[in-house]
C-alpha positions as CSV (number, residue, x, y, z in Angstrom):
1,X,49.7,24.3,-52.0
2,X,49.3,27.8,-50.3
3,X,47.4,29.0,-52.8
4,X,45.0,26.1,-52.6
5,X,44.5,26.5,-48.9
6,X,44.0,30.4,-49.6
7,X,41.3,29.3,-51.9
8,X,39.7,26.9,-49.3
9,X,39.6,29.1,-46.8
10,X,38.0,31.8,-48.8
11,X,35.5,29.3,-49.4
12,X,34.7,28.1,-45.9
13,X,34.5,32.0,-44.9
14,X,32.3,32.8,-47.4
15,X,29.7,29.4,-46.2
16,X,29.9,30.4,-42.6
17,X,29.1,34.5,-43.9
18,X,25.7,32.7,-45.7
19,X,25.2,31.1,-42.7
20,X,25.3,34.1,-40.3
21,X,23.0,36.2,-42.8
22,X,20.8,33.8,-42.5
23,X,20.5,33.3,-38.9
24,X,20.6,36.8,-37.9
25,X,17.7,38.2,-38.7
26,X,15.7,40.9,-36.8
27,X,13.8,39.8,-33.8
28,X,11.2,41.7,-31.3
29,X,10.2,41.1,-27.7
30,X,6.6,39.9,-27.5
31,X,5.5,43.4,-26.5
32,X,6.2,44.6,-29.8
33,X,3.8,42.6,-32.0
34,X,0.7,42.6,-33.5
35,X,-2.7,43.9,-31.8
36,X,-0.2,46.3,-29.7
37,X,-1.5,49.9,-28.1
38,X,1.6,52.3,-28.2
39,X,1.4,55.2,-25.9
40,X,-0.3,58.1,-27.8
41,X,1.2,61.8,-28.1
42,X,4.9,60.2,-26.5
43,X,8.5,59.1,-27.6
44,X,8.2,55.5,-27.8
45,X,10.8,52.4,-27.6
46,X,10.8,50.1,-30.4
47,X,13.8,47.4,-29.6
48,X,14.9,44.3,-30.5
49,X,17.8,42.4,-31.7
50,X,19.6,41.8,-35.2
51,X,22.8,40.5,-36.3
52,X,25.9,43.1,-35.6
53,X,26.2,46.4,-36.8
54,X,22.6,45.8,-39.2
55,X,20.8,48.3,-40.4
56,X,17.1,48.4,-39.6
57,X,14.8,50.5,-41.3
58,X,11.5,50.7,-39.5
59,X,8.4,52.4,-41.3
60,X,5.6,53.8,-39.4
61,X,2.2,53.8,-40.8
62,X,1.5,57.5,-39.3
63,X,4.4,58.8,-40.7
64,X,6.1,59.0,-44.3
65,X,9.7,59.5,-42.8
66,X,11.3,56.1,-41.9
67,X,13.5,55.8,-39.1
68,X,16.8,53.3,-39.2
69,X,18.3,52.3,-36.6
70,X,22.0,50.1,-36.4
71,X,22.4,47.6,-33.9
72,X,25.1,47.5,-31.6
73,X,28.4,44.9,-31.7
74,X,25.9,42.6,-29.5
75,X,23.1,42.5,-32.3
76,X,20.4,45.0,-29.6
77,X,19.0,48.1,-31.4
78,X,16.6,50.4,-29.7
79,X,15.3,53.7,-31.3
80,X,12.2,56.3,-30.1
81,X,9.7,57.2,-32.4
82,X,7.5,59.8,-32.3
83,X,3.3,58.4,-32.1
84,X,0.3,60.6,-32.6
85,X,-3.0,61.2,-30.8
86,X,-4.8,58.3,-30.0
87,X,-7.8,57.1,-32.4
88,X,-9.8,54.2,-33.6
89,X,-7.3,53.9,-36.7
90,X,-5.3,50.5,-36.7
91,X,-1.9,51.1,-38.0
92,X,0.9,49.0,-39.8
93,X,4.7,49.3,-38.6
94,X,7.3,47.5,-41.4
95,X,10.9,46.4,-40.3
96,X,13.4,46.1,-42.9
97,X,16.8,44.2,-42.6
98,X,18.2,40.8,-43.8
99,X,14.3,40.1,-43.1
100,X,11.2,42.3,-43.0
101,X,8.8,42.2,-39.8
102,X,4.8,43.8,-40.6
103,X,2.8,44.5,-37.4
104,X,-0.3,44.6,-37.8
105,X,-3.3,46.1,-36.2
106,X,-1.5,48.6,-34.1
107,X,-3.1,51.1,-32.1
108,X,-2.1,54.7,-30.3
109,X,-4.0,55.4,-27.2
110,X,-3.6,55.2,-23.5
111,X,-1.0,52.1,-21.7
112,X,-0.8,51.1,-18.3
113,X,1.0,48.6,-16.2
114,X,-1.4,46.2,-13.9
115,X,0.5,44.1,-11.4
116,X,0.4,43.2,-8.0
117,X,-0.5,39.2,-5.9
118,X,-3.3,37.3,-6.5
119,X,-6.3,40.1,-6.1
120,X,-5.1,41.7,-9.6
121,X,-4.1,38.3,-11.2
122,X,-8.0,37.2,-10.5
123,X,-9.4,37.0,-13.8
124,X,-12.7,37.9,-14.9
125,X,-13.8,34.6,-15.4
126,X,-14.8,31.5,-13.6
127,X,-12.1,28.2,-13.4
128,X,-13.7,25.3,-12.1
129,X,-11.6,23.5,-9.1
130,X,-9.9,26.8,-8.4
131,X,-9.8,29.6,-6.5
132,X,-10.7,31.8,-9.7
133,X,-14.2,32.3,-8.9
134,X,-15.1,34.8,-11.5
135,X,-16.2,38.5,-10.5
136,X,-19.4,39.3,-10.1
137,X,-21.9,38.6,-12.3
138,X,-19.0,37.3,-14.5
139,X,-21.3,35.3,-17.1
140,X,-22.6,38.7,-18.1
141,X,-19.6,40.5,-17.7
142,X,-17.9,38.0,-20.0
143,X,-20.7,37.8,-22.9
144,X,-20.3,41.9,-22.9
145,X,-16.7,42.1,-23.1
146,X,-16.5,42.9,-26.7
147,X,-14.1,46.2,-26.6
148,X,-11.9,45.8,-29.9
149,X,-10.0,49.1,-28.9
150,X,-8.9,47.5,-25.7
151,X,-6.1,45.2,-26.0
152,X,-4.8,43.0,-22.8
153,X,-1.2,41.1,-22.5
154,X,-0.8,38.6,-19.7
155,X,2.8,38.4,-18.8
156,X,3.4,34.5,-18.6
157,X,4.6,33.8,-14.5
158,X,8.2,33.4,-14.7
159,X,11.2,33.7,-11.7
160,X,15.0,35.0,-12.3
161,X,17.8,35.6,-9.8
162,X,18.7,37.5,-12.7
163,X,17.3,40.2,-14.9
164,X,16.1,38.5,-18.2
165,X,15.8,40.6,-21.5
166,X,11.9,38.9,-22.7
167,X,8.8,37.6,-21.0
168,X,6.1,35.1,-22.6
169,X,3.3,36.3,-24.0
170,X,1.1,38.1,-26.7
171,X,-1.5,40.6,-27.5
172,X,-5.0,40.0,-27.2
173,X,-8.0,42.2,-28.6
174,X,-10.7,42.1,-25.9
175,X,-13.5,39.6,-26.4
176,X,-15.4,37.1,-24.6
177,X,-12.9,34.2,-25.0
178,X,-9.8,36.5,-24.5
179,X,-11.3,38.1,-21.2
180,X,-12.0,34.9,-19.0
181,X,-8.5,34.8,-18.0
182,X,-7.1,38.5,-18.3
183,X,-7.3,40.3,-15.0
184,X,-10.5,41.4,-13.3
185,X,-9.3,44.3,-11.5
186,X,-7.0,46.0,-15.0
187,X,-10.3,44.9,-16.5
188,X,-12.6,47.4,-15.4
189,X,-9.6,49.9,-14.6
190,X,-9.3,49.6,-18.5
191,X,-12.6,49.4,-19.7
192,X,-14.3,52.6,-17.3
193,X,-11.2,54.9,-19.0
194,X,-11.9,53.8,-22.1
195,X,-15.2,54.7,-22.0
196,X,-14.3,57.8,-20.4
197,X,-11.7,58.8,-22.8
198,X,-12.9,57.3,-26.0
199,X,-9.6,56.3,-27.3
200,X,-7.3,53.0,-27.1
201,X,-6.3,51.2,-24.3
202,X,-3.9,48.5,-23.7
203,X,-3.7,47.1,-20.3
204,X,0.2,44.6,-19.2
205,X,-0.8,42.8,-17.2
206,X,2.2,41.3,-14.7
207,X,1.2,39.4,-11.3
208,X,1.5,36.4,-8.9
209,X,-0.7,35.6,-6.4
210,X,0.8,35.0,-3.1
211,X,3.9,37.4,-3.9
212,X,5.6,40.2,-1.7
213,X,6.4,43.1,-2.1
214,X,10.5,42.8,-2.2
215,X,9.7,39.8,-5.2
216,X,8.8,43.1,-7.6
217,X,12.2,45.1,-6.1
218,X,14.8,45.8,-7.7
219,X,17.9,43.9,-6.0
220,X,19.9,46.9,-5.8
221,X,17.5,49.1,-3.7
222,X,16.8,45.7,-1.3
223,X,21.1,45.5,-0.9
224,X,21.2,49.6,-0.5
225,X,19.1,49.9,2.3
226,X,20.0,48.7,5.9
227,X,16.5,48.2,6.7
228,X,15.8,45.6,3.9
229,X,19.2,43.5,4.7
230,X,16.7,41.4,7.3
231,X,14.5,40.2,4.5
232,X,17.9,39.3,2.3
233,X,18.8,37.5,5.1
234,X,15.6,35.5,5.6
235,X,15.8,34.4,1.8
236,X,19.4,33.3,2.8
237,X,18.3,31.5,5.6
238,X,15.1,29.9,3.5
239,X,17.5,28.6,0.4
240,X,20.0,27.2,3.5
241,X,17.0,25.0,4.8
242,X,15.5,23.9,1.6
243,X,18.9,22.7,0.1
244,X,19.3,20.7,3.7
245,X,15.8,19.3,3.2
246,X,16.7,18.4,-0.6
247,X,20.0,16.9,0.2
248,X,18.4,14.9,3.0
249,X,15.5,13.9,0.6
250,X,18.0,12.3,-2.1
251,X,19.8,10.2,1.2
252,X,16.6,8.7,2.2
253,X,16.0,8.1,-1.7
254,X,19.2,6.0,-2.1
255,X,19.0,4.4,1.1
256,X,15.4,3.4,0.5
257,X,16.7,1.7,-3.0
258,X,19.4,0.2,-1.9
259,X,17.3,-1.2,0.8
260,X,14.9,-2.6,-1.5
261,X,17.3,-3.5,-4.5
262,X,15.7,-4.5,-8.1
263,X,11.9,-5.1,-5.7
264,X,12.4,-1.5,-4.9
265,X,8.6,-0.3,-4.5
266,X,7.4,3.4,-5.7
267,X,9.1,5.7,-3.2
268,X,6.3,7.1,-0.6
269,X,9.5,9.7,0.1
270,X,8.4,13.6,-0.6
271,X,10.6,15.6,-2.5
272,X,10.4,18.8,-0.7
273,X,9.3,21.9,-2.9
274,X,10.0,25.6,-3.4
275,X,8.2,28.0,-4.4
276,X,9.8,30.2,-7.2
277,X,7.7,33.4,-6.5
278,X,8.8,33.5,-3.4
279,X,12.1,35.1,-3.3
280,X,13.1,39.1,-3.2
281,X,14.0,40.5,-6.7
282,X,12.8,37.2,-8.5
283,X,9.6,38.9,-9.9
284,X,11.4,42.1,-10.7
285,X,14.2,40.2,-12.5
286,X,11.2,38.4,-14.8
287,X,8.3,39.9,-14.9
288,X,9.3,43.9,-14.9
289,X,12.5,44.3,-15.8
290,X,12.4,43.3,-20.0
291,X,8.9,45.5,-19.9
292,X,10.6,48.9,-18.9
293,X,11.6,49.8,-22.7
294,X,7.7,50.1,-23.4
295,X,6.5,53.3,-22.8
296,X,3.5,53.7,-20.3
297,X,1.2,56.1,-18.9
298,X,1.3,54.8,-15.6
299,X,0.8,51.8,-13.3
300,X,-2.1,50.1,-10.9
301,X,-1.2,47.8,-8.3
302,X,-3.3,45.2,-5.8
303,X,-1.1,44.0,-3.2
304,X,0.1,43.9,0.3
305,X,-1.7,40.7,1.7
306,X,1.6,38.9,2.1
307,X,3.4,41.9,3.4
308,X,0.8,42.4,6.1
309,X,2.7,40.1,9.0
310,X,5.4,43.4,8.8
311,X,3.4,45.7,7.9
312,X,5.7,48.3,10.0
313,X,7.8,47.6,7.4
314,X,5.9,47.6,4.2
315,X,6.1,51.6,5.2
316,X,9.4,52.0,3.5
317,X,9.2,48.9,1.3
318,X,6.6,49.8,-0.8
319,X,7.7,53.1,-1.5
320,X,11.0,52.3,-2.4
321,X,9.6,49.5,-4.5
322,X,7.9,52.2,-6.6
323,X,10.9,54.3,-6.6
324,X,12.9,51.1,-8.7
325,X,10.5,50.9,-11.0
326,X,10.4,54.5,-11.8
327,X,14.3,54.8,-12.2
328,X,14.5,51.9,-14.2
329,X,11.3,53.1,-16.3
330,X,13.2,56.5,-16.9
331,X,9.9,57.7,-17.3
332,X,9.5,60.5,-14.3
333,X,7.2,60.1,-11.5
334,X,4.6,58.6,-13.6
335,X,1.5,57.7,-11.7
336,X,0.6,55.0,-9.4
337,X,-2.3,54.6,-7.8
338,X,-3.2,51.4,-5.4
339,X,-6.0,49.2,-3.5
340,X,-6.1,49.9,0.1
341,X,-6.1,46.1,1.9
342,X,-10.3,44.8,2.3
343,X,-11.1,43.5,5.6
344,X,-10.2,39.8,5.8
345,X,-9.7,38.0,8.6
346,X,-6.0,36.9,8.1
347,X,-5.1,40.5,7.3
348,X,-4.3,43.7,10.3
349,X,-5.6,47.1,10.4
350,X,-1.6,48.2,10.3
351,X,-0.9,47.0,6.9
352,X,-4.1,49.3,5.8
353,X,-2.0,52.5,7.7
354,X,1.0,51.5,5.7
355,X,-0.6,51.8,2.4
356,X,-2.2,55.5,3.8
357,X,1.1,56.6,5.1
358,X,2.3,55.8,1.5
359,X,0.6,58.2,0.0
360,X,2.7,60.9,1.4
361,X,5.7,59.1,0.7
362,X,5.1,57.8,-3.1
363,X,4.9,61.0,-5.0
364,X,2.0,61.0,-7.7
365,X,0.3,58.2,-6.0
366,X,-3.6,57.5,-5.1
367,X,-5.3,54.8,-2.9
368,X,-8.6,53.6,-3.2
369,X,-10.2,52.7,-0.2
370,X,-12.2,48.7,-0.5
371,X,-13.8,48.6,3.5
372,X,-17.4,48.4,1.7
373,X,-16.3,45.5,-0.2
374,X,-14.2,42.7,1.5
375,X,-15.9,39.9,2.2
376,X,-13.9,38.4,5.8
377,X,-14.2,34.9,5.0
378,X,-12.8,35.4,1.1
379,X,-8.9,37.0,0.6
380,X,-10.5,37.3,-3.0
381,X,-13.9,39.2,-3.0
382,X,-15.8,39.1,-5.6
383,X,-17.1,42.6,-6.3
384,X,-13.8,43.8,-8.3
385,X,-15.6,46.0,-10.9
386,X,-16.3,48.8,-7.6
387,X,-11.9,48.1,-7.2
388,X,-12.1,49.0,-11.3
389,X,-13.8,51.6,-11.4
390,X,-12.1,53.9,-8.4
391,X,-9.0,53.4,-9.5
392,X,-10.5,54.4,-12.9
393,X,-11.5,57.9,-10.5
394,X,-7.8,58.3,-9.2
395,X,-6.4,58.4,-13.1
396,X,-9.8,60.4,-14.8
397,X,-8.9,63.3,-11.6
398,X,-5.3,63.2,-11.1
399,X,-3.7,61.8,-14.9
400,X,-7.0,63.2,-17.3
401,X,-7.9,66.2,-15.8
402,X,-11.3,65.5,-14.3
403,X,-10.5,68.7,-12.0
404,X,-14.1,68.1,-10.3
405,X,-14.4,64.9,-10.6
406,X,-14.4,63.9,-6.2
407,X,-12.0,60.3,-5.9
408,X,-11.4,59.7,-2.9
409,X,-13.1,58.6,0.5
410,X,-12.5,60.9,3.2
411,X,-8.9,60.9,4.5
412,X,-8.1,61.6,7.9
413,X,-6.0,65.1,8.3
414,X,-6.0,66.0,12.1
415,X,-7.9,66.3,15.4
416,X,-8.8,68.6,17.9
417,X,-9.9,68.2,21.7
418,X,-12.6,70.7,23.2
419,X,-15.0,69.9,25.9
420,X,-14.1,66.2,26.2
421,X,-14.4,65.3,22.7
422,X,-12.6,64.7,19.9
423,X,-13.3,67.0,16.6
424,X,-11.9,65.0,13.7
425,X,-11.3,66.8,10.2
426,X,-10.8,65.2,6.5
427,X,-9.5,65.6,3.4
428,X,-11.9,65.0,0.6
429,X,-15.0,66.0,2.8
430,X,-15.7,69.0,0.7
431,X,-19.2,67.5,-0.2
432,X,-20.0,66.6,3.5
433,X,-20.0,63.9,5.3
434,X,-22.5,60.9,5.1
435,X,-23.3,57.1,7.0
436,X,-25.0,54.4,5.9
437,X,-27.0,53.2,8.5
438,X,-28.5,54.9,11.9
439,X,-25.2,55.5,13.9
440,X,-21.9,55.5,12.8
441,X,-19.6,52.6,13.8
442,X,-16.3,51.8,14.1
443,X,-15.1,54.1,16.2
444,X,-13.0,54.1,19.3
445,X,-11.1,56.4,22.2
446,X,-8.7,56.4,24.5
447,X,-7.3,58.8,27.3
448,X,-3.4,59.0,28.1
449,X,-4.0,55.4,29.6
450,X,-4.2,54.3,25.6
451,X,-7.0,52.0,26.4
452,X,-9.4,52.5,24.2
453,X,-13.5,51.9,24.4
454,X,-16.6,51.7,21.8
455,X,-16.9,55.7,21.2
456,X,-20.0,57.9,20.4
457,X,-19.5,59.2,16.9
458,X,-21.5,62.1,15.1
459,X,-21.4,64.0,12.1
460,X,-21.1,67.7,12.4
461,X,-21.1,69.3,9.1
462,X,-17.3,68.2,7.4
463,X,-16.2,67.2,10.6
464,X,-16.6,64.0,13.2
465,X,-17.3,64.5,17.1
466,X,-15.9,61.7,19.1
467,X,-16.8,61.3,22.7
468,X,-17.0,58.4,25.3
469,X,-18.1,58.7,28.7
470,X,-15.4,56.4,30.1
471,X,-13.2,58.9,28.2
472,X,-12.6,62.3,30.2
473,X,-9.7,63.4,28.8
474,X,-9.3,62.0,25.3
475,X,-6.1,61.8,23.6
476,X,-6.6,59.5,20.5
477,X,-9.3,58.0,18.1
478,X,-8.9,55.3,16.2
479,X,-11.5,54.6,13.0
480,X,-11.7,50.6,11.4
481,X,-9.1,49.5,13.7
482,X,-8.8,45.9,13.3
483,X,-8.6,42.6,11.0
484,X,-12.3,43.1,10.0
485,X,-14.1,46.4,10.5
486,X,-17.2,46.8,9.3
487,X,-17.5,50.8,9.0
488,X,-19.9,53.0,7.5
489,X,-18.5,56.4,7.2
490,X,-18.7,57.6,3.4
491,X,-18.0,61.2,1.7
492,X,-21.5,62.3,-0.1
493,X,-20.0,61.4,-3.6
494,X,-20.4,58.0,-1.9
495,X,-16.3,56.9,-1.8
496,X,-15.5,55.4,2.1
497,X,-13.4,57.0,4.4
498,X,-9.5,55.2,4.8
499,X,-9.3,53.4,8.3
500,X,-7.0,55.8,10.5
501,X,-5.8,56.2,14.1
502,X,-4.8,59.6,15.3
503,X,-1.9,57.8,18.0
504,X,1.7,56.4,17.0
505,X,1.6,54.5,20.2
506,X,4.5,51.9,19.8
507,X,2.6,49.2,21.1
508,X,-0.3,48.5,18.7
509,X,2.8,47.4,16.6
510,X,3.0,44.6,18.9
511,X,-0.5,43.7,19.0
């Protein structure tokens, strides 16, 4: 009899070991897939999972050495590979294991991260009913999107209050049909460098509309800083009221059917919602974090609208923001550059001074300046090719080496007072100093009074004079200062100067 049950056993291991080898088999995240750009002249990431301890043997189609890899106890494996300079040439990569994997159609060339709220997730195209308008001109733009070298991936939108290891989503070769939906903004980021640099580009592109900036944080920097603790707090205090507001929903439900018994009506009761994107760390947890093993060049983000009611804050927010992403990117300070806020009536002039102040704060950063192209009655203007292509400048200057190339608007270094007026100097005047139109406008000055009146403003060679003759004794100029300016102050490579004020009065905080 022992021997029999030996012989059972045996057997019922042996089922459950075909069973196992058949399950486990190697699977990739959807950013390793087909139509895929891999970041040229780097060490890559190429992960996944397998069953325990199984060898993976992956085969490049650049290179004649393969490269194996063993999974882990859990099943994950992760190697680095070695890519070559960017080209036109569409490569295969082969995984071997208890199952083989073939992408196809991969490319080596340039990769960079697009996120941000709704002004990068607007897609090039036009969706009736909706506030997806299209860009402008988008029937044209759409019939000439036909860029087989540049390949787009919309990260599907998706919440966690923890990190997940995957997203939803796939790789897309640009074409008419595939460009409708992908962003506008990455778009013509994507397409101006790859005309520029003549080599690959994939463009990730990760985004909510109506999202703040402590949704794409990490939840550890939020908890570390003392500063951020009120906006923990707030999400507390939100979850509190809607669980009250759902508990007294399902109360009036049974009530209302008990009421009514087996003649029970349909309930006119409203079952109160929540928003999923609205949440610090959610974003970060689902639409960041299982990206951050696919190697980048860098990152362009359109944000800050739903920041802009603590704006004083956004200061230190948004830099630290960047700062999660690059530690868990292990990638080095790689570049971000940014869109300045447009003027929009629901939006201040202080969340525009906490994007400039970031600058100074996020190392290897750039801003591009959109006061020329808001349109005050739309949160979503239109013109998004002009948002492309500067933040195309930023990354052809400061990530190419475009050492001439001019790509910024003049920004606002210091003043000086002499005879009454105000002398302001720039950065990124070098080519002088232009305005569209007779006079230049926007400008303003105040005395030690910090009341501040319509100022006479004139270009003298790099520089701006500022005077007022209710102003004897000036102390501070202000540039663009409110919801909706309208200035006209432009370098002569024709990129607008940042709204600026030369004061840290305390009060305009409370304004």
């Amino acid at each position: 009899m022992p021997m029999i049950g030996s012989k059972k056993l045996l057997a019922f291991s042996l089922v459950l070991l075909v069973k196992i080898s058949a399950t486990a088999q190697i699977k990739l995240p959807a950013l390793v897939a087909d139509n895929m750009v891999l970041q040229q002249q780097a060490k890559v990431n190429l992960w996944g999972w397998a069953a325990p301890n199984e060898k993976i043997t992956i085969k490049l189609g650049w290179s004649d050495l393969p490269v194996d890899v063993v999974a882990d106890a859990a099943g994950n494996w992760k190697t680095t590979v070695a890519t070559p300079n960017g080209s036109q040439k569409t490569y295969e990569i082969t995984l071997n294991a208890s199952n083989t994997i073939t992408l196809k159609n991969v490319l080596v060339g340039e990769v960079w991260l697009c996120s941000g709220q709704s002004n990068m997730f607007f897609p090039v195209g036009r969706e009736e009913g909706t506030w997806k308008t299209g860009v402008k001109n988008y029937e044209e733009e759409v019939k000439n999107a036909i860029f087989p070298d540049i390949r787009l991936f919309t990260v599907a939108l998706n919440a966690s209050q923890q990190p997940v290891e995957d997203v939803i989503g796939s790789w897309k070769v640009c074409s008419p049909e595939s460009i409708k939906t992908f962003s506008a903004v990455a778009y013509f980021f994507g397409r101006d460098l790859y005309k520029k640099l003549n080599v690959p580009i994939g463009l990730i592109s990760t985004s909510w509309g109506g999202t703040k900036a402590e949704a794409w944080t990490a939840q550890n920097i939020l908890e570390g800083e003392t500063a951020f603790l009120p906006i923990l707090q707030e999400d507390a205090k939100n979850e509190k009221s809607y669980q009250e507001k759902l508990e007294a929903y399902y109360w009036a439900l049974t009530n209302e059917r008990i009421s009514n018994a087996a003649n029970a009506p349909k309930s006119q009761l409203k079952k109160p919602k929540k928003e999923p994107n609205k949440t610090s760390y959610v974003l970060y947890n689902a639409m960041l974090h299982p990206l951050v093993n696919y190697t980048i060049k860098g990152a362009i983000w359109y944000q800050g609208e739903s920041n802009s009611g603590k704006a004083y804050l956004y200061r230190t927010l948004f830099p630290a923001m960047v700062k999660s992403w690059r530690d868990e990117w292990k990638q080095g300070d790689f570049p971000f550059y940014y869109v300045q806020i447009t003027p929009h009536k629901g939006q201040n002039a202080a969340i525009r001074e906490a994007q400039l102040m970031s600058l100074k704060a996020i190392p290897n950063s750039g801003m591009v300046v959109t006061t020329d192209v808001g349109d005050a009655q739309n949160i979503h203007p239109i013109d998004k090719q002009t948002v492309g292509y500067r933040l195309a400048l930023i990354a052809r200057a400061k990530t190419y080496g475009e050492n001439k190339l001019v790509y910024s608007g003049p920004i606002y270094n210091h003043m000086k007072i002499k005879k009454q007026k105000a002398q302001l100097f720039f950065d990124y005047a070098e080519s002088g100093l232009k305005k569209n139109g007779d006079v230049l406008k926007e400008f303003e000055i105040a005395g030690e009074d910090q009341i501040f009146y319509p100022a006479d403003a004139k270009i003298d060679g790099k520089t701006i004079i500022v005077s007022s003759a209710k102003v004897k004794e000036p102390a501070a100029v202000r540039f663009a200062w409110k919801a909706v300016p309208e200035p006209n102050l432009f370098n002569n490579d024709n990129l607008p100067a940042s709204p600026f004020r030369t004061d840290d009065w305390v009060e305009v905080e409370k304004r």
